[in-house]
C-alpha positions, 0 to 999 in steps of 0.5 A: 541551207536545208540540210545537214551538210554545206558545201564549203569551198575554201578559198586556197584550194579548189577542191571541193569538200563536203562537210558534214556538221552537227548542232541542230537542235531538233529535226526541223531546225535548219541554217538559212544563213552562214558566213565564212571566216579565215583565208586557209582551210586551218584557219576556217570557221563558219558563223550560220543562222539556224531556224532556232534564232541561234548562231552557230560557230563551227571550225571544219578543220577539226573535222579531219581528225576524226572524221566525225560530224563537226559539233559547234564551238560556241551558241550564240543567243538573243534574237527571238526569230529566224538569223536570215543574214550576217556580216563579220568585220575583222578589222573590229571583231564586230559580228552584225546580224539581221533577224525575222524580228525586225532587228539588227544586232551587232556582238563584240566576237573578237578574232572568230578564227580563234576557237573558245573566244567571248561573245557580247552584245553591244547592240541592240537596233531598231528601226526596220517596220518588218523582217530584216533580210541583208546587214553588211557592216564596214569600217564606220558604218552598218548596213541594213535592209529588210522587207519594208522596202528601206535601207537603213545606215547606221552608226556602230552605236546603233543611231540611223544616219540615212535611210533609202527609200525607192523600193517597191514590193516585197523588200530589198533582197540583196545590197552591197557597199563600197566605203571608200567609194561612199556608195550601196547598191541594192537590189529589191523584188522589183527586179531594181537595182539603185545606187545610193550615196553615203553621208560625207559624198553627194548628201543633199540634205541640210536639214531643219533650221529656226530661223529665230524670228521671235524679238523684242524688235519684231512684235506681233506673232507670225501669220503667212510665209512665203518663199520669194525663191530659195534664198529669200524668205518673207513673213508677215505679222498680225501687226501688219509689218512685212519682214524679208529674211535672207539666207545667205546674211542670216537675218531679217529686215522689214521692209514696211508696216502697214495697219490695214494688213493686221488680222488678216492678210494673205500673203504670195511671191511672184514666180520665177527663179528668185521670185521677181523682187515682187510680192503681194498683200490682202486684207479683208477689206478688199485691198491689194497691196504688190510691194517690190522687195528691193524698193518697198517704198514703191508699192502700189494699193488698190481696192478691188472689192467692197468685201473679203479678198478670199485668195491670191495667186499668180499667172507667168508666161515666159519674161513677158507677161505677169498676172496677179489674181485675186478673188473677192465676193461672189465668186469675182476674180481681178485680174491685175497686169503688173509691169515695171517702169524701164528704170525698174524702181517703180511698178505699174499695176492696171486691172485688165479684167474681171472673172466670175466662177460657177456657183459653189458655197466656197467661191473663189479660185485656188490657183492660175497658169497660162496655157501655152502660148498664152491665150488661156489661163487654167485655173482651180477653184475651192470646189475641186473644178479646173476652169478655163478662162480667156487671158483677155477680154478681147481674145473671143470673137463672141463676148458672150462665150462662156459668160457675159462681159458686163459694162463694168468689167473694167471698173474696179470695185464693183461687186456684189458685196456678199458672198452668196447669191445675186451680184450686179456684175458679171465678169468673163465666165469659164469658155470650159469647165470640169466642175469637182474634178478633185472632190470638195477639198479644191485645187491644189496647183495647175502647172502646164508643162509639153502640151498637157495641164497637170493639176493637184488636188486634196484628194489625193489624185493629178490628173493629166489634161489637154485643151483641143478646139478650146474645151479641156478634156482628162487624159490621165488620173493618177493617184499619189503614194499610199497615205498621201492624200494631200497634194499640194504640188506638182514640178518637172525637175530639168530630167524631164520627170515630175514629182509631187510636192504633198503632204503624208500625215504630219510630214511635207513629201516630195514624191516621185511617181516615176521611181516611187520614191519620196526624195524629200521628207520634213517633219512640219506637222500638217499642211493646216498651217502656212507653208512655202514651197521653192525649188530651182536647180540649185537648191530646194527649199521648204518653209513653214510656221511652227511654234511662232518661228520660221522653220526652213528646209533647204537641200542643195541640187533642188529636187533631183533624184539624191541617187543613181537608178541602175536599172529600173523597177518593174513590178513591186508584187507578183505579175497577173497577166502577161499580154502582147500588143504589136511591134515597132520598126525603128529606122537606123536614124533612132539608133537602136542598138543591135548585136547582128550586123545588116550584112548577116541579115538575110534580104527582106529581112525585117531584123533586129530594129523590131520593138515588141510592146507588151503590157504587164499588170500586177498585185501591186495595183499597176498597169506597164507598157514595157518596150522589149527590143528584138536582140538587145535583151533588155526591157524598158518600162515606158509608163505606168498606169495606176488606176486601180485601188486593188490588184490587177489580174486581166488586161484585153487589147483591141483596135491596134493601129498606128498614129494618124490612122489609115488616112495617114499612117506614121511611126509608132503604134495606137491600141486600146486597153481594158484592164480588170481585177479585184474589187470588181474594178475595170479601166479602159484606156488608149496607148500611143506609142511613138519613136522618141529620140531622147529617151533609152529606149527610143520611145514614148508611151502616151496614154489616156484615161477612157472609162472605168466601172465597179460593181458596187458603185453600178448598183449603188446607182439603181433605184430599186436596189433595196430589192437586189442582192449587193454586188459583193465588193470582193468580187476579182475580174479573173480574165478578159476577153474583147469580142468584137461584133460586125458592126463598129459603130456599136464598139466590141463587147468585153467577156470578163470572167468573175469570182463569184460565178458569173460570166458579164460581158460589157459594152464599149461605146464611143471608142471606149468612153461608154463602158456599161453592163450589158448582160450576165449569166451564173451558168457555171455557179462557181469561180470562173477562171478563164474566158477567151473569144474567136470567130468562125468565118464559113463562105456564104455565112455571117461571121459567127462569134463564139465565147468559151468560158472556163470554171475551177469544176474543170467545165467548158462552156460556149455561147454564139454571141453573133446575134447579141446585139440585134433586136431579134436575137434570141440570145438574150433573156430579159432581165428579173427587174428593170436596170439589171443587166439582161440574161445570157442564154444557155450555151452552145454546148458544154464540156468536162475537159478537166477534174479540176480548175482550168488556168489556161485556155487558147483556141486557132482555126485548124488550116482548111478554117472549117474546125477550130482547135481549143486546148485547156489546161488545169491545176492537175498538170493535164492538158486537154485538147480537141477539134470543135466543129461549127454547123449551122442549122437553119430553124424551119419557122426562122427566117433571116440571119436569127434563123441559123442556130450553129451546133457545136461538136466535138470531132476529136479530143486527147488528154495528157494526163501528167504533162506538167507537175503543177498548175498550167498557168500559160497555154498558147496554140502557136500553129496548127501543128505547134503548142507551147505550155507554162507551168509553176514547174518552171518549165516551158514545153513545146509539143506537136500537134495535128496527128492523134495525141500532142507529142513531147517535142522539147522542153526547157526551165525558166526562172519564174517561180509561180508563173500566172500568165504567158504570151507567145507570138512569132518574131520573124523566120531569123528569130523564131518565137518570142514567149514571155512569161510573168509571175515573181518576175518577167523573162523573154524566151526565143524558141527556134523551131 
C-alpha cells in the first residue's frame, strides 16, 4: 500500500468501503504489508507493516463513530528494516513477521480481535542470508522465504527443521502451505512454481550416523573406504586387514588381513546394484589383491608392476563383461578380466592386456567405462585427458593404431620400474586423445549413458562427448553450480535426468543441473580424504572418513528429486534477448494437445500442430531453447546452455534447417546459434531439435558446443601485446547481428555491437568451429547499442550486404560489407600493427535519427524491393522511420564487381515524437504497411505504415515490467502474430490484424 487509504473488503458483506487510516510517522512512511484479522466488520482489525519497521494494529469499526481517520490501537517495534510479510495463527495467539533484516520474529499477540491486549517477543530467528519476503505459520510449524532463493521450515521455537533449495534468481516470492496434507508450494522470480514435502510425509533424509569402528578388537586406524552397494560398506586399516560392515546387522566383520597391504593400500568395489560381492586391493609393491566379499578365502594375487600401483578402477559392461584396471609405473595400465567359476565360490582373474598413457608428470589413469556396445573403453587420467582405448588387443586390424603393441603385452610384470621416462614395454596406446580436457587437476568419472560420454572433472565442468569413425569429438561444456568447482561424479537417476555428485567447500553435494537444485547435502569436511559414493533406487548412500571412524549417509529413494516440479523454471534473472528460430509441425501420431478441433480448421490449413522454437538468454548467465505450442499457451523449456561466466545480452540464428539435410529431410528443426555478452565473451553452438514422444512437450533439444572467443584471452595471445592498449574485461556484447556473404565456403561474418564504441565483426569458419576477429571500427566513440544486417538484391547486380549500426548519441550509421572478404575490397584498412584485426572503412552513410540512445532498430524491403524501410526507436519514446534507397555508382578508373560504390539515400523520413512514455526497447516491421513496438510502458502498439507519417492503429498492456527485447513473426492466416516479449519474465501475444 502506497498510500494512506486501503481498500478493505470484509468478508460479510460485499461492499466495498474505503477507509481511511492515520498512524504513519512521517510523509514518506508507507504500509507494504497487512493482514486482516476477524470474520465480521465489528470484529476487524488490520496488522500492516510500515516503512518505519513498526507494526501497525488498527480496528475499522471505530471509524464509524466519528467518521474520523482510524488511529492505531497499538505500535509495535523490534525489526530494524522494512515488515515486508505477516501471518497471524489464532489458534496460539502467534503474530510472525518477515523483515528486510533478514529475520523472522514471532509475538505472543493473544486474540488480536480484542483491542489494548500485550505484545511479547518470543522469537527471534535467523537463518535467511538476505531479505525475507513470505512467513506463513501453522499449527506446528513456521514458514519463511526470502531473497536468498531458500524456504526455510521452522519450529515455533525458532530451530530449522528443512530447508528447500531449487530457486533460482532473485528470491521465493509467494508459498502456501497445507499441514494436514504436509506439503508448501512456493513460487519464485524464476517464474517456477515447486511442491515440497514437510517433515513426517516423503522425508528421505536419515542423516549422519557413526558407524563406531574404533575398538580394541580392531586396531590400526582406518585408510580407505568404500561402498559395495548401499547396504554394505568396506573399510581397511594401516594393518592390512579388511573389514565389511553391514547396514542392516549394524556391525563390522573382517574378512582378512594381509601385511603386504599395511602403509598403503588402495582400495575399490566392483559396480553394480550391490557391488558384485567383489572388491580390490593395491599395495606399493605392484600387487592386486580381487577378494569375494562372501568367500574371502577365495582371493586371488597377482604382481602387476615391479613398483607403486598409483590407481584402481573398474570397467562393466552389462552382466557379461567385468574389467579391473590398475596403473603402474611409466604410465602402464593392466587390464585384468575377472570371471567366476559356474559354482560361484571361486574366481578367475586373466591379464587381457596392457595400456600405455601419454607422457604426463602424473601418469596414471583416474577412472574407465565401456563404450556401448563394448568395443571401447573411455577413460580419464590424472592430467585432466579423456583417452580412448580398444577393449581387446585384437579388435583393430592395425596393431599399430594409436601405439605399439609390444612382445610382452601379455606378460605380467614387465615395466619400466620408474616412474618417469624410458620403459621397455609399450602397451596398446589411445586410438583418440583429448589431452587436459579438465585442466591439470584430472578426471573425476566417465559414465556412457544414450549414445554420449559424460565426464567430471576438478575443474568444476562435464562435458558431454560422442565418439564418430572412432575418434571422440566434445559436443557440450557445462559448468556445475557456483562454488562447486570439484566434480566427482556424474548418475542418470530412472527419470531420465542427470545429476552431479561434487564437492562445495567442506560439504558433499548431490546437484542437479536440470532444477539447479542441490538435492543431498552432507557436511563431511573436503573431498581430501576417503570417501564413497553409492546410489540405487532404493536408496543413496555416502561414506566417509572422519575423526578415525566411518561417517555414512544414507537416504531412501536414492537420488530422486525429494519434491514435485509444478512448473518448471525459466530464467533466474532478467531476460536480454528474445529471439525466434523456425517451427515444428508434429503430426497427430505424437499427441499434441490442442484447443481447436481438425473440423474448425480451414483446408490447407497448417493448425494448431505448429511448435514455435524460441531461444532466451538472460542475467542469469544461460542460454533457453523454449518450445511454444500454437494453441496450448503454454512454454516448455527444452534445454539450457550455460557457457557463459557472466550476463548474456545478444543471441543471432543463422543456417536454419532440418535434420538430415536436403538430401534427405526428417521431422525436426537444425540451426546455428552465436550468443554474446558481458566480459566481451561469445559461443556458438548448433541445436537440433527433434520430435521426442516421452517428453511433455513432445521434443528433444540436442546441442552442441562449437567455438567461443573473449577478448581478453585474444589479446593475451598476440606477441606484441606489450605495445596495444588491453582489451578491457568489462567489455558487454550488446547485439549481434549474422551477415551472411556469397560465398558459403567462407561462413557468415558476425556484427557484434560493443560497450566501448567499437563495431567488430567476426569470421565463422568450418560450420562455425573457427570463430576469430576479422575486423573493427571505433567510428561511433561511444556505447554502440544496436546492430541489424540486410541485403539489397537489384537485377543484373551482386547482392550488396548492408550493416546499420546504432550509438546511445542517437546516430545511425551504414556500411557495404559485400566486398569484405575479396582481395580487392577497398573496404577494409590494413591493420596499425600486425595481429590486430583489420579497419572497417567509413560508412555509406550516417544519420541523426534520435537525441538519445536508440534500444531498437529493424529494416524490410518495401514491396517493388528497390528501397528498404529502416525504423529506430529511442530512450526518449520516439520513434524514427525512413525509406533508404541504394544506387549503385560505377567508379570511372574501377573495373569489375570493386568498381560499383552503391550510395545510400534518404527518400522519406517521420518522426513520432511521444509514441511511447519510456524506453522502445522492441521494435519489428511486420509488413510493408504493418509495425509493432514495445516499450518499458508495457504496452505494445501496432501502427500503420506506407502513407506519410506511421498511424496509431491499436494498442494493448503487457505484464513484463522492464521489457529488453521483442520478436514477432506471422503464425498463419488462422492465427494472426505471434509476438514474444522478455524482460522480468516471457509473455506470448496473438495479434489478429
Amino acid at each position: 500500500m502506497d498510500a494512506l487509504e486501503d481498500y478493505v473488503w470484509p468478508r460479510a458483506t460485499s461492499e466495498l468501503i474505503l477507509l481511511p487510516v492515520t498512524g504513519l510517522e512521517c510523509v514518506g512512511d508507507r504500509l507494504l504489508a497487512a493482514c486482516l484479522i476477524g470474520d465480521a466488520w465489528k470484529e476487524l482489525t488490520i496488522v500492516a507493516g510500515a516503512v518505519s519497521n513498526q507494526l501497525l494494529v488498527w480496528y475499522p469499526a471505530t471509524a464509524l463513530t466519528d467518521n474520523k481517520p482510524v488511529a492505531p490501537d497499538r505500535r509495535i517495534s523490534g525489526h530494524v528494516g522494512i515488515i515486508f510479510s505477516m501471518s497471524y495463527l489464532e489458534s496460539k495467539g502467534l503474530l510472525a513477521t518477515a523483515s528486510e533484516d533478514r529475520s523472522v520474529r514471532i509475538w505472543k499477540v493473544g486474540d488480536l480481535r480484542v483491542p489494548g491486549g500485550r505484545v511479547q517477543n518470543i522469537g527471534h530467528c535467523f537463518g535467511h542470508s538476505a531479505r525475507v519476503w513470505q512467513v506463513k505459520l501453522l499449527e506446528n510449524y513456521l514458514i519463511s522465504a526470502g531473497e536468498d532463493c531458500v524456504c526455510l521450515v521452522w519450529s515455533h521455537e525458532g530451530e530449522i527443521l528443512q530447508a528447500f533449495r531449487g530457486h533460482q534468481g532473485r528470491g521465493i516470492r509467494a508459498i502456501a502451505a497445507h499441514e494436514r496434507q504436509a506439503w508448501v508450494i512456493t513460487g519464485g522470480d524464476d517464474s517456477g512454481i515447486r511442491l515440497w514435502h514437510l517433515v513426517g510425509r516423503g522425508y528421505r533424509g536419515l542423516g549422519v550416523s557413526a558407524l563406531c569402528f574404533k575398538s580394541r578388537s580392531r586396531p590400526g586406524t582406518l585408510k580407505a573406504v568404500t561402498l559395495a552397494g548401499s547396504w554394505r560398506l568396506l573399510a581397511v586399516t594401516d594393518t592390512g586387514a579388511l573389514y565389511l560392515y553391514d547396514v542392516e546387522v549394524k556391525c563390522w566383520e573382517q574378512l582378512l588381513e594381509d601385511k603386504h597391504f599395511q602403509s598403503y593400500c588402495l582400495l575399490e568395489a566392483a559396480p553394480g546394484p550391490e557391488g558384485f560381492g567383489l572388491c580390490a586391493m593395491a599395495n606399493g609393491e605392484g600387487c592386486v589383491k580381487v577378494v569375494p566379499i562372501n568367500t574371502p578365502t577365495a582371493a586371488v594375487d597377482e604382481t602387476l608392476f615391479p613398483g607403486k600401483v598409483h590407481s584402481l578402477s573398474w570397467a562393466l559392461r552389462g552382466y557379461e563383461e567385468l574389467l579391473l584396471l590398475a596403473s603402474g609405473p611409466g604410465g602402464v595400465v593392466a587390464c585384468l578380466e575377472i570371471s567366476a567359476a559356474p559354482s560361484g565360490k571361486a574366481i578367475f582373474v586373466k591379464e587381457r592386456c596392457r595400456y600405455l598413457l601419454p607422457p604426463s608428470k602424473q601418469r596414471w589413469h583416474t577412472c574407465s567405462a565401456f563404450l556401448p556396445p563394448g568395443d571401447f573403453l573411455v577413460c580419464g587420467d590424472r592430467r585432466g585427458s579423456v583417452l580412448l582405448f580398444p577393449s581387446r588387443p585384437g579388435l583393430l586390424k592395425d596393431p599399430g593404431v594409436g601405439g605399439k603393441a609390444g612382445a610382452g603385452a601379455g606378460a605380467p610384470g614387465v615395466g619400466s620400474g620408474s616412474s618417469g621416462g624410458g620403459n621397455a614395454f609399450t602397451g596398446l596406446g589411445p586410438v583418440s586423445t583429448l589431452p587436459s580436457l579438465h585442466g591439470k587437476q584430472g578426471v573425476t568419472s566417465v559414465t556412457c549413458h544414450g549414445g554420449y560420454v559424460y565426464t567430471t572433472g576438478r575443474d568444476g565442468a562435464y562435458y558431454q562427448l560422442f565418439v564418430r569413425d572412432g575418434q571422440l569429438q566434445p559436443v557440450l561444456r557445462q559448468k556445475s553450480c557456483r562454488g562447486m568447482n570439484w566434480l566427482a561424479g556424474l548418475r542418470i537417476v530412472p527419470d531420465g535426468s542427470m545429476v552431479i555428485l561434487g564437492f562445495h567447500a567442506n560439504e558433499f553435494v548431490v546437484w542437479n543441473p536440470r532444477s539447479h537444485e542441490k538435492l543431498h547435502i552432507v557436511n563431511c569436511g573436503g573431498g581430501h580424504r576417503s570417501w564413497a559414493f553409492s546410489d540405487t533406487e532404493a536408496a543413496m548412500a555416502f561414506a566417509y572418513l572422519k575423526d578415525g571412524d566411518v561417517m555414512l549417509y544414507r537416504a531412501l529413494g536414492g537420488c530422486s528429486r525429494p519434491h514435485v516440479i509444478l512448473r518448471e523454471g525459466l530464467h533466474g534473472r532478467e531476460i536480454t534477448c528474445v529471439k525466434r528460430v523456425g517451427t515444428i509441425t508434429l503430426g497427430p501420431e505424437y499427441g499434441v494437445p490442442s484447443f481447436m478441433q481438425p473440423d474448425d480448421l480451414e483446408p490447407g490449413s497448417e493448425g494448431p500442430d505448429l511448435t514455435d522454437i524460441v531461444i532466451t538468454c538472460s542475467e542469469d548467465t544461460t542460454v533457453c531453447v523454449l518450445a511454444l505450442p500454437t494453441t496450448t499457451g503454454s512454454a516448455h523449456a527444452l534445454t539450457a546452455v550455460c557457457n557463459h561466466i557472466s550476463s548474456v545480452r545478444a543471441v543471432a540464428v543463422w543456417g536454419i534447417g532440418t535434420p538430415g539435410g536436403p538430401q534427405d529431410p526428417q521431422p525436426g528443426l537444425t540451426a546455428h546459434v552465436v550468443s554474446a555478452g558481458g566480459r566481451a565473451e561469445m559461443h556458438c553452438f548448433s541445436i537440433m531439435v527433434t520430435p521426442d514422444p516421452g517428453t511433455p512437450s513432445r521434443l528433444a533439444c540436442h546441442v552442441m558446443h562449437l567455438s567461443s572467443h573473449r577478448l581478453d584471452e585474444y589479446w593475451d595471445r598476440q606477441r606484441n601485446r606489450h605495445r596495444m592498449v588491453k582489451i578491457d574485461p568489462e567489455t558487454r556484447y550488446m547485439s549481434l547481428a549474422v551477415c551472411e556473404l556469397d560465398q558459403p565456403s567462407l561462413g557468415p561474418l558476425v556484427a557484434a555491437a560493443c560497450s566501448d564504441g567499437a563495431v567488430r565483426l567476426f569470421l565463422l569458419q568450418d560450420s562455425g568451429r573457427i570463430l576469430q576477429l576479422f575486423a573493427e571500427t571505433f567510428h561511433h566513440k561511444r556505447c554502440v547499442l544496436k546492430v541489424h544486417s540486410f541485403t539489397h538484391e537489384a537485377p543484373n547486380q551482386r547482392r550488396r550486404l548492408l550493416l546499420c549500426s546504432a550509438a546511445t548519441d542517437g546516430s545511425l550509421a551504414f556500411w557495404d560489407l559485400t566486398t569484405v572478404l575479396d582481395h580487392d575490397s577497398t573496404v577494409l584498412e590494413p591493420p596499425v600493427d600486425p595481429g590486430l584485426p583489420y579497419r572497417l572503412g567509413t560508412p555509406s552513410l550516417t544519420l541523426q535519427a534520435h537525441s538519445c540512445g536508440i534500444n531498437s532498430l529493424h529494416t524490410l524491403p518495401t514491396r517493388e524491393g528497390h528501397h528498404h524501410l529502416v525504423a529506430s526507436g529511442s530512450e526518449d519514446g520516439s520513434l524514427h522511420v525512413f525509406v533508404l534507397a541504394v544506387e549503385m555508382l560505377e567508379l570511372e578508373e574501377a573495373v569489375g564487381e570493386a568498381g560499383l560504390v552503391p550510395q545510400l539515400r534518404v527518400l522519406e523520413e517521420y518522426s513520432v515524437p511521444c509514441a511511447h512514455a519510456a524506453h522502445v526497447t522492441g521494435l519489428k516491421i511486420l509488413s510493408p504497411s504493418i509495425m509493432v513496438s514495445a516499450s518499458i510502458d508495457q504496452r505494445l502498439t501496432f501502427w500503420r505504415l506506407g502513407h506519410g507519417e506511421p498511424t496509431f492503429m491499436n494498442s494493448t498492456v503487457f505484464h513484463v515490467p522492464d521489457v529488453a527485447d521483442m520478436d514477432c513473426w506471422p503464425v498463419s492466416p488462422e492465427f494472426g502474430h505471434r509476438c514474444a516479449l522478455g524482460g522480468q519474465g516471457l509473455e506470448v501475444y496473438n495479434w489478429y490484424d
